[in-house]
LUMRO-264817 format. One record per residue (C-alpha): y, x, z; residue in one letter; residue number from 1. Coordinates in Angstrom, 2 decimals, padded with zeros to 5 digits, always signed. Each point is the difference from the previous one (the first is absolute). Example, Ala and Ser with C-alpha at 12.3 -4.5 7.8 and 13.67 -1.06 7.14 Angstrom:
% residues 2
+---------+---------+---------+-----+-----+
|      c2 |      c1 |      c3 | res |   n |
+---------+---------+---------+-----+-----+
| -004.50 | +012.30 | +007.80 |   A |   1 |
| +003.44 | +001.37 | -000.66 |   S |   2 |
+---------+---------+---------+-----+-----+
//
This chain:
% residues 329
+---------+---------+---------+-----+-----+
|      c2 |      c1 |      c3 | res |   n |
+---------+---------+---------+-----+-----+
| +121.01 | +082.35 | +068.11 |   X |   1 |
| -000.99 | +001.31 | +003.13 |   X |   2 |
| +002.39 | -000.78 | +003.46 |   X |   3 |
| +001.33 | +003.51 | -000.12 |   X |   4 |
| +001.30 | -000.80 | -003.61 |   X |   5 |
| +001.81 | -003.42 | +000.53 |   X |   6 |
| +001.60 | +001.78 | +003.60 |   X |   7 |
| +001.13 | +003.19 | -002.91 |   X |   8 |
| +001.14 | -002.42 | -001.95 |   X |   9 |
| +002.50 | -002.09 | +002.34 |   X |  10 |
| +000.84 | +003.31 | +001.55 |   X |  11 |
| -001.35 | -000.55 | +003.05 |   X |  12 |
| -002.61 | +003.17 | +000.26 |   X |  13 |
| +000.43 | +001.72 | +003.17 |   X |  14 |
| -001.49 | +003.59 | +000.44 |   X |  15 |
| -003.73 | -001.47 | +001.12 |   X |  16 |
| +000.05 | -002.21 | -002.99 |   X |  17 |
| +001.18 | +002.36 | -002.40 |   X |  18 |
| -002.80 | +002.64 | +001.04 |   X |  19 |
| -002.93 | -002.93 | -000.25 |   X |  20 |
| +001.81 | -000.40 | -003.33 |   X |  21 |
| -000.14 | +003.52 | -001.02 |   X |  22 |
| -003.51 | +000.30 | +000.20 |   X |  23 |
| -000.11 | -003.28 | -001.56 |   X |  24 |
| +001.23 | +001.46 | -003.19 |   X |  25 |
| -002.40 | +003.08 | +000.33 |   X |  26 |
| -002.57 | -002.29 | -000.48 |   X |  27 |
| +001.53 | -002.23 | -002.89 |   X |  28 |
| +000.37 | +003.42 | -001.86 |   X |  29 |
| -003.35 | +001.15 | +000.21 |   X |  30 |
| -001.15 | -003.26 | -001.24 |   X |  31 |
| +002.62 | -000.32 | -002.67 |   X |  32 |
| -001.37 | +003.64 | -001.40 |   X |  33 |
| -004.08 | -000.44 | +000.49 |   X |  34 |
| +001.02 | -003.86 | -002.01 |   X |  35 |
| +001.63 | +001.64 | -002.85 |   X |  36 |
| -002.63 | +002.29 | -000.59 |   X |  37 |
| -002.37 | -003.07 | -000.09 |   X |  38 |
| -002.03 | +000.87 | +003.48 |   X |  39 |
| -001.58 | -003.35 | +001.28 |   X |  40 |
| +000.21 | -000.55 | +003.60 |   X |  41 |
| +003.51 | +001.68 | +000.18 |   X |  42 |
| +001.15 | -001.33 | +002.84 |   X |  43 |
| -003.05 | +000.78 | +002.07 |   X |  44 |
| +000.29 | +004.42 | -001.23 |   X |  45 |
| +003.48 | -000.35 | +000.74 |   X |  46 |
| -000.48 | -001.21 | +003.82 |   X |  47 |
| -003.05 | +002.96 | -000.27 |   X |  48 |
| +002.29 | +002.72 | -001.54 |   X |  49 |
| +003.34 | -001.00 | +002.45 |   X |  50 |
| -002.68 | +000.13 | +003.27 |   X |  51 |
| -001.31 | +003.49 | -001.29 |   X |  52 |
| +003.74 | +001.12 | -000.96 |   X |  53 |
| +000.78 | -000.80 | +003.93 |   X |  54 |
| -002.69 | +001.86 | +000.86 |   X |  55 |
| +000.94 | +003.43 | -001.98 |   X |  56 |
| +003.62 | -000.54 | +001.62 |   X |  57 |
| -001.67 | -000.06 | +003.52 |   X |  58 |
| -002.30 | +002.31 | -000.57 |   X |  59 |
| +001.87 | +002.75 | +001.86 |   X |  60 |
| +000.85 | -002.10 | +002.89 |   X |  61 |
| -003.69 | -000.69 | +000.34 |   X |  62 |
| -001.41 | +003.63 | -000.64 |   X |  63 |
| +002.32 | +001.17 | +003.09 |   X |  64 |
| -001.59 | -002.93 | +002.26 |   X |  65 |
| -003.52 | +000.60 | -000.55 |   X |  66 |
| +000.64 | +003.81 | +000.12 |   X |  67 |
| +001.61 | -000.87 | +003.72 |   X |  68 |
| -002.85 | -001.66 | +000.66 |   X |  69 |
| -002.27 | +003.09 | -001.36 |   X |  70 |
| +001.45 | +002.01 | +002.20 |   X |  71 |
| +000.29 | -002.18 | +003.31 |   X |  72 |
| -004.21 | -000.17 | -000.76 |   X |  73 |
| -000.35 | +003.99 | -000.17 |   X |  74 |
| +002.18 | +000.48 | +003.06 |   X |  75 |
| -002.00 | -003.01 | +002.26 |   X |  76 |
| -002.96 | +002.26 | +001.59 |   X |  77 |
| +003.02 | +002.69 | +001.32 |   X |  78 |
| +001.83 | -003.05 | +000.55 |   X |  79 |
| -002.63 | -001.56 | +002.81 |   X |  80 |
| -000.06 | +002.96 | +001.48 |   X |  81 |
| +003.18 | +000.28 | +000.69 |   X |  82 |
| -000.07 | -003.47 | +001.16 |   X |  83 |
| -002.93 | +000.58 | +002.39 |   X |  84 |
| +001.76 | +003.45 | +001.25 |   X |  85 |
| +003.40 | -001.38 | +000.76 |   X |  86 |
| -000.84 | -003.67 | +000.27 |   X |  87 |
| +001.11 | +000.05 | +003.80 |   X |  88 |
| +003.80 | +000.93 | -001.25 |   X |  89 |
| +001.63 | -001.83 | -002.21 |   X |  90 |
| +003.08 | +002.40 | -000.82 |   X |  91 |
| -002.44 | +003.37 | -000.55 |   X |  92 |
| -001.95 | -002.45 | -002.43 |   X |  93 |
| +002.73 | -000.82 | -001.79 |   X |  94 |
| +000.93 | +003.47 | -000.86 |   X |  95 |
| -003.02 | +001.40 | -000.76 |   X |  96 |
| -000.72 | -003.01 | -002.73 |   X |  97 |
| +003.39 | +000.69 | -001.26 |   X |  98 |
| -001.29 | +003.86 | -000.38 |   X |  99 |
| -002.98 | -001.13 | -001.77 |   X | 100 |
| +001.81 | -002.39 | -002.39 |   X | 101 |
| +002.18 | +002.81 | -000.72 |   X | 102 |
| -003.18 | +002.44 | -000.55 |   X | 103 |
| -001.21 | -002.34 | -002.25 |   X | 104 |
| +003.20 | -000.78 | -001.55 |   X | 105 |
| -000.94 | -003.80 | +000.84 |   X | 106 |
| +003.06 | -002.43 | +000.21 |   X | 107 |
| -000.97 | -002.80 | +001.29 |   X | 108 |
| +002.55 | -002.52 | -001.41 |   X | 109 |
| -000.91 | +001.47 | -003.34 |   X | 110 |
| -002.41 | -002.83 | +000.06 |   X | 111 |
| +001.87 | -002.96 | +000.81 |   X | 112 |
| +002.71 | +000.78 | -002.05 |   X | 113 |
| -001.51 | -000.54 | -003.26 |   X | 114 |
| -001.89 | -003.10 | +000.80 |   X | 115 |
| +003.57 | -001.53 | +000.59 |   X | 116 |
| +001.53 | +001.25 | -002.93 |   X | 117 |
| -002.80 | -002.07 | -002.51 |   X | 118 |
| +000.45 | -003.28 | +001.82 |   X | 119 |
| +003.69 | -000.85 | -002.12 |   X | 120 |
| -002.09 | +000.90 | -002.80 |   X | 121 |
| -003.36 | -002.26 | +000.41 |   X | 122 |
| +002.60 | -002.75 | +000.98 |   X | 123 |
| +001.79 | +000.14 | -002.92 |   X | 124 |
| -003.20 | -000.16 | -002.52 |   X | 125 |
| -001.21 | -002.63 | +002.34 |   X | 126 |
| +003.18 | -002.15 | -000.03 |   X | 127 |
| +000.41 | +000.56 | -003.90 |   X | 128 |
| -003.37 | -000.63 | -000.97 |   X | 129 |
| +000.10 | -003.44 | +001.83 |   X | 130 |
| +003.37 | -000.70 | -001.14 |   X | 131 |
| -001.11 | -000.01 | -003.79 |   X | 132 |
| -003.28 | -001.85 | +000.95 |   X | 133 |
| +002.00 | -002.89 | +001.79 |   X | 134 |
| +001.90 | +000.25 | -003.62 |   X | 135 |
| -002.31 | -000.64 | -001.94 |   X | 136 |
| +000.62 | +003.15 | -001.87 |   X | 137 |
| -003.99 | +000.47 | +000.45 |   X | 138 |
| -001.03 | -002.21 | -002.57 |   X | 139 |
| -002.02 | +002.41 | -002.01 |   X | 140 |
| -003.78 | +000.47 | +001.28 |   X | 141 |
| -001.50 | +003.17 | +000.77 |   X | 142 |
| -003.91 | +001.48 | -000.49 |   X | 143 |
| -001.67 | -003.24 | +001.51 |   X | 144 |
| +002.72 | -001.40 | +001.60 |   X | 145 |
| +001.79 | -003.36 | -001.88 |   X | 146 |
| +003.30 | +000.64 | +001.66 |   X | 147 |
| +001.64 | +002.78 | +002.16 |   X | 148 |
| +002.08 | -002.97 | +001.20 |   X | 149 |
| -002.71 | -002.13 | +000.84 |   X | 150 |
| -001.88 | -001.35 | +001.86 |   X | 151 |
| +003.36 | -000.86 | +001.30 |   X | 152 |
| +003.59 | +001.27 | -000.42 |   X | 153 |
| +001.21 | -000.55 | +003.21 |   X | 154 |
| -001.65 | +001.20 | +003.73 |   X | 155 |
| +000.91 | -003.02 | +001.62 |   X | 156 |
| -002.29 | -001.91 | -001.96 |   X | 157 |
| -002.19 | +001.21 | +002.05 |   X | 158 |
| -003.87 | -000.63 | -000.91 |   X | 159 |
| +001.21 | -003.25 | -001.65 |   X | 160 |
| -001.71 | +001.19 | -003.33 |   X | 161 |
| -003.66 | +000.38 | +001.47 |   X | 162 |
| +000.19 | -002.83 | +002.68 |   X | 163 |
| +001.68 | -003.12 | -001.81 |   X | 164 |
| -000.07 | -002.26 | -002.94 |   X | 165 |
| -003.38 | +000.74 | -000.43 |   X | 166 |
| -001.93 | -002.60 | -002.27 |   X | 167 |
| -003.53 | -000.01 | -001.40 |   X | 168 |
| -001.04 | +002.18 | +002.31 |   X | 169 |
| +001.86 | +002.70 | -001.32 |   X | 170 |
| +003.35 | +001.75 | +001.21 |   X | 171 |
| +003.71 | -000.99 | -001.82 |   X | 172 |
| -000.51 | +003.53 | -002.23 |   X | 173 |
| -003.33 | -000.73 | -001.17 |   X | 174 |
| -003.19 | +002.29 | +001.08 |   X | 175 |
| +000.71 | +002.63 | -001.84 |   X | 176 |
| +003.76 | +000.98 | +000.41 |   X | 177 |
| -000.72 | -000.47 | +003.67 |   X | 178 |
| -002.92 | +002.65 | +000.33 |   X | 179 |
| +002.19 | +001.87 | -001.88 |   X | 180 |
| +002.63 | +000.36 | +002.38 |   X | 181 |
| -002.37 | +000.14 | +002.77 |   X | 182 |
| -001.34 | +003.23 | -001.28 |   X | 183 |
| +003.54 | +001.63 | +001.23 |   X | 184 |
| -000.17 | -000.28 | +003.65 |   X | 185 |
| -003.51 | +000.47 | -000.21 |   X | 186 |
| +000.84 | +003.22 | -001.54 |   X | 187 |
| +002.52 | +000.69 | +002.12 |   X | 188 |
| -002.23 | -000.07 | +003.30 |   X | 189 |
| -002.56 | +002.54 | -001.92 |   X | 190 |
| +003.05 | +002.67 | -000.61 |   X | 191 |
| +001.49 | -000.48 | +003.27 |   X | 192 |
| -003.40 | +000.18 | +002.09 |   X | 193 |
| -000.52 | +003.42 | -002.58 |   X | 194 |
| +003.24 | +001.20 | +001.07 |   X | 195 |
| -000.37 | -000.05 | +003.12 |   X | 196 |
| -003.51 | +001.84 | +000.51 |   X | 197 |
| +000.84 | +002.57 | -002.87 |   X | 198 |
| +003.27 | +000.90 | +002.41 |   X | 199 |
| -001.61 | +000.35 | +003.26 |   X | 200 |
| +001.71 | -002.61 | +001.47 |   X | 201 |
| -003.37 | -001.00 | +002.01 |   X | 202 |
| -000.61 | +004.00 | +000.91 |   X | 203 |
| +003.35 | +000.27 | +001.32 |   X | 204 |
| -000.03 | -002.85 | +001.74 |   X | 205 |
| -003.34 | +001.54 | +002.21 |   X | 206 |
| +001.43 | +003.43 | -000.12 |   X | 207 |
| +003.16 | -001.21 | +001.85 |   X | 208 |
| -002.36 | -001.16 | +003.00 |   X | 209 |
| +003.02 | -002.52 | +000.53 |   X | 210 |
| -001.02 | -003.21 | +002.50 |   X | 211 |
| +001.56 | -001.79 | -002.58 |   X | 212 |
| -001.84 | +001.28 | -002.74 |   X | 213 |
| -002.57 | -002.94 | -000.03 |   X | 214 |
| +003.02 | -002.87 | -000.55 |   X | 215 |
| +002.02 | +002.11 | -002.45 |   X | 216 |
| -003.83 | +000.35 | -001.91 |   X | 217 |
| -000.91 | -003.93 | -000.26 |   X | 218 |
| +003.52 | -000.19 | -001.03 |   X | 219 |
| -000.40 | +002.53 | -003.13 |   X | 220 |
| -003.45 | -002.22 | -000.52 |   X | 221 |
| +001.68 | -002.90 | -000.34 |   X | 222 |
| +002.95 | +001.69 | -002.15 |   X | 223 |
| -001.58 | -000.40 | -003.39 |   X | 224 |
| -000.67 | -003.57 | +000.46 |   X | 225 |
| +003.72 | -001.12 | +001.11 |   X | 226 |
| +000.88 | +001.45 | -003.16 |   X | 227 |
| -002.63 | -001.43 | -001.92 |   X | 228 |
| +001.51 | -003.70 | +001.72 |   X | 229 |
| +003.67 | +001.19 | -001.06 |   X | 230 |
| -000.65 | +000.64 | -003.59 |   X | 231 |
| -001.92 | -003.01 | -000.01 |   X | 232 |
| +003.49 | -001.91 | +000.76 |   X | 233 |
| +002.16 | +002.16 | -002.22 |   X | 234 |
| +000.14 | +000.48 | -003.88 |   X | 235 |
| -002.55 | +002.70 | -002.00 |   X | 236 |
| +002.15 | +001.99 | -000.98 |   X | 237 |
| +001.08 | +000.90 | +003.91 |   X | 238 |
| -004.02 | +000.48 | +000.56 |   X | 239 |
| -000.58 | +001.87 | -003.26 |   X | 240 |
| +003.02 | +002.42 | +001.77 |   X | 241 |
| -001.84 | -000.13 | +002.71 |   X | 242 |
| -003.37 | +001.28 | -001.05 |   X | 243 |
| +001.67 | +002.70 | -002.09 |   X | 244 |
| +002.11 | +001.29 | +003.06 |   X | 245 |
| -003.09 | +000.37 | +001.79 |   X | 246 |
| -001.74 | +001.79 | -003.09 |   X | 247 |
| +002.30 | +002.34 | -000.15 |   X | 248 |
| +000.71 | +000.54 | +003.54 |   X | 249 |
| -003.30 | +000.77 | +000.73 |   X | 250 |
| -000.97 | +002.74 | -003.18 |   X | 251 |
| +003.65 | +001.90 | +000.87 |   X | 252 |
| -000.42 | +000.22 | +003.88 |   X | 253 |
| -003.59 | +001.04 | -000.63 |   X | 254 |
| +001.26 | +002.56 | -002.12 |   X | 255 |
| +002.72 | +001.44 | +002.05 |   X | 256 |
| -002.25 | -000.02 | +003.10 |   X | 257 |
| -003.00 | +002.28 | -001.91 |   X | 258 |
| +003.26 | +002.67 | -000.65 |   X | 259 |
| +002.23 | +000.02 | +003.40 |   X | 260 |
| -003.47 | -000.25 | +002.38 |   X | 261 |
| -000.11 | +002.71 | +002.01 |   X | 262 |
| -003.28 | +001.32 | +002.17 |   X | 263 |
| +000.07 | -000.37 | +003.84 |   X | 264 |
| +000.97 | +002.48 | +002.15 |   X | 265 |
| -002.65 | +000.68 | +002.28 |   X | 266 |
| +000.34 | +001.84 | +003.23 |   X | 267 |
| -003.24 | +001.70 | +001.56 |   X | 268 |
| +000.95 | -000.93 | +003.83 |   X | 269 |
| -002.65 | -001.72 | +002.09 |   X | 270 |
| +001.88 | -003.48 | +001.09 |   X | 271 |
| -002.99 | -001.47 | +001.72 |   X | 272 |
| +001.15 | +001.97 | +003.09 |   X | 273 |
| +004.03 | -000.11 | -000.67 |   X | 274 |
| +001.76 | -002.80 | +001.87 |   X | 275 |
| +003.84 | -000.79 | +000.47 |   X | 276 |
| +002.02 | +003.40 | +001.08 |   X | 277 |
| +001.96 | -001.02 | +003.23 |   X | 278 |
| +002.18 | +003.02 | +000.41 |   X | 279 |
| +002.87 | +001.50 | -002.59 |   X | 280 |
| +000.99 | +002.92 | +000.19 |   X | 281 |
| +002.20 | +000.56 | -003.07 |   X | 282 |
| +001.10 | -002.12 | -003.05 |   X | 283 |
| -000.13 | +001.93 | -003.15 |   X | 284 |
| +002.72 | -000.36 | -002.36 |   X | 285 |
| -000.04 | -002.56 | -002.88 |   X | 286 |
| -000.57 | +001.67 | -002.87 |   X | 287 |
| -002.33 | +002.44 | +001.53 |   X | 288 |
| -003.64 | -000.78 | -000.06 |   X | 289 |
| -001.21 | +000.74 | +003.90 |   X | 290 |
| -002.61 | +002.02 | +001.61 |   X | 291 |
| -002.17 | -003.16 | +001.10 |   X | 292 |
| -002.85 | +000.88 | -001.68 |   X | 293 |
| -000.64 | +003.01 | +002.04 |   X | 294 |
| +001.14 | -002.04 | +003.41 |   X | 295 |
| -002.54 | -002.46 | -000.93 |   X | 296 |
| -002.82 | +002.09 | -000.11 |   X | 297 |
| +000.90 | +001.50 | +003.38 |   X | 298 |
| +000.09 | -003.18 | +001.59 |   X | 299 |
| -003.84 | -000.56 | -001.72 |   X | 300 |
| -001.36 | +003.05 | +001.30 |   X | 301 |
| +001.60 | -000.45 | +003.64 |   X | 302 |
| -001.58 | -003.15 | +000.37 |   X | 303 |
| -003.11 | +001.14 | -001.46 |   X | 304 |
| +000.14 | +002.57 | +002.34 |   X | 305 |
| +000.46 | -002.90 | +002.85 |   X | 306 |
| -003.16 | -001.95 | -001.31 |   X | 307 |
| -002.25 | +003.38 | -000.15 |   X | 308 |
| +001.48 | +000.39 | +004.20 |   X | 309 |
| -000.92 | -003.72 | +000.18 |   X | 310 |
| -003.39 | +000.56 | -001.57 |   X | 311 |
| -000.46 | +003.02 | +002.86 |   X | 312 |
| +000.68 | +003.25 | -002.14 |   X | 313 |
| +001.76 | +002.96 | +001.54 |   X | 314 |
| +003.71 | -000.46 | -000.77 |   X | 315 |
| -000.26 | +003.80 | -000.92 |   X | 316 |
| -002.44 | -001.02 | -002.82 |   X | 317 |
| +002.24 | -003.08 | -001.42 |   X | 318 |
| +003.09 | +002.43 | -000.03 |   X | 319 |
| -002.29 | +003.06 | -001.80 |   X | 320 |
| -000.86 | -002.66 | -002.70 |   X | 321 |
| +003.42 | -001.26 | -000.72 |   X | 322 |
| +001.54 | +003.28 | -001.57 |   X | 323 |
| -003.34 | -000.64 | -002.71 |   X | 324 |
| +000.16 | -003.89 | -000.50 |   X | 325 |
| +004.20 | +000.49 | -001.04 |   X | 326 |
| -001.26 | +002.71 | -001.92 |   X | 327 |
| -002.35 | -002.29 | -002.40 |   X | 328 |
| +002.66 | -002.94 | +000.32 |   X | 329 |
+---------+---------+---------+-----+-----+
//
């Protein structure tokens, strides 16, 4: 009986407990029906089934993220430009972002939201699943694995099973049980180094051309291998949920990111001569996408026209070209 159970049972469940509890039973019932139908390894398919059941449910909450993200991507080359244009003013930048989000119909928050939303959920299948382990509950094996409960039942144990008792020259679980659990964080650093290159999570990181880019990456490098050491100090069956999160994680944002990406949109304005705009004249309405395509080619041709003056051209040459050059722009 699981901690969740004995607290039901003396009626002392408050709301936290009773949701850890709830999903406790989710899993019990998916076990109870693959065991009646006589499928070995029950208890394993129903932590597989529950994770990929919380995935469907989410599903929408994560389609809407990555589509906020799709479009934040398409909108970035306009985005720098407007950045470079009205960098100077921190007000007229404002509002013209906020007129291309709204082109774009691009919220923003769209993308936080969501990723808020699933972190109740993960903690409750994290909770649960560690709940039954410490229980006991685990006691059937699954695939290779002697025990989902193993190689210990509770995380303060700590690496007690692999670093104590160890006689003969071989660990307290014998040779073979222990390579079998090792095989689980080992695992679990393959799918987690995977996820994170199959997601981009390296390209974005040079993309963003953040100063802190370079920490946050030896960070993500080093992300697989904490959790590697965790599951290493935590029951199977909280790895084996582990490794299937990241399974399925990775194949459904994968597949929502080949159907919400969206192409670039380029604009054909030559930037290697644009700098910051120091004057304002006007601030366009939000909502209303401004003229500052057409002010930024102006300001390209007057100062080409200042470089050909520079160079020693007539001035009455540089203007005569500038009707032609904004006619090819």
């Amino acid at each position: 009986m699981t901690a969740e159970a004995v607290k039901a049972a003396s009626g002392e469940l408050g709301w936290w407990d009773t949701y850890i509890k709830t999903v406790e039973d989710g899993i019990f019932t998916v076990h109870d029906f693959l065991a009646g139908m006589g499928v070995p390894g029950a208890y394993g398919l129903s932590i597989f089934l529950f994770v990929l059941a919380v995935k469907i449910v989410t599903l929408p909450l994560n389609w809407k993220q990555l589509a906020t993200s799709a479009g934040m991507k398409s909108m970035k080359p306009q985005q720098e430009i407007v950045k470079k244009w009205y960098g100077d003013n921190t007000d007229l930048l404002n509002v013209e972002t906020g007129a291309l989000f709204e082109k774009f119909d691009v919220n923003p928050l769209a993308g936080c939201l969501p990723s808020l939303a699933q972190i109740p959920v993960f903690l409750g299948v994290y909770y649960s699943v560690t709940s039954i382990a410490k229980a006991q509950v685990y006691s059937e094996g699954f695939l290779w694995l002697p025990s989902l409960s193993g190689p210990i039942a509770d995380r303060s144990q700590g690496l007690s099973w692999l670093t104590e008792n160890w006689a003969n020259g071989a660990p307290p679980l014998g040779w073979h049980d222990t390579l079998c659990y090792l095989t689980i964080p080992a695992i679990l650093v393959c799918t987690q180094t995977a996820a994170l290159y199959l997601l981009g999570s390296f390209e974005a990181l040079e993309e963003s051309g953040d100063k802190n880019s370079q920490t946050t990456g030896y960070v993500l490098r080093l992300l697989p291998f904490m959790l590697g050491w965790f599951a290493m100090n935590a029951p199977a069956g909280l790895g084996v949920y582990w490794i299937f999160n990241n399974i399925l994680t990775t194949a459904t944002t994968v597949a929502v990111k080949k159907l919400v990406e969206k192409p670039p949109v380029e604009i054909p304005v030559d930037l290697a001569v644009l700098g910051p705009r120091r004057e304002m004249q006007s601030i366009a309405p939000l909502g209303v996408v401004p003229d500052w395509i057409t002010g930024i080619k102006d300001e390209v041709e007057k100062r080409k026209a200042a470089e050909a003056a520079v160079a020693g051209l007539p001035q009455e040459a540089a203007a005569a070209d500038q009707p032609a050059e904004s006619s090819k722009a």
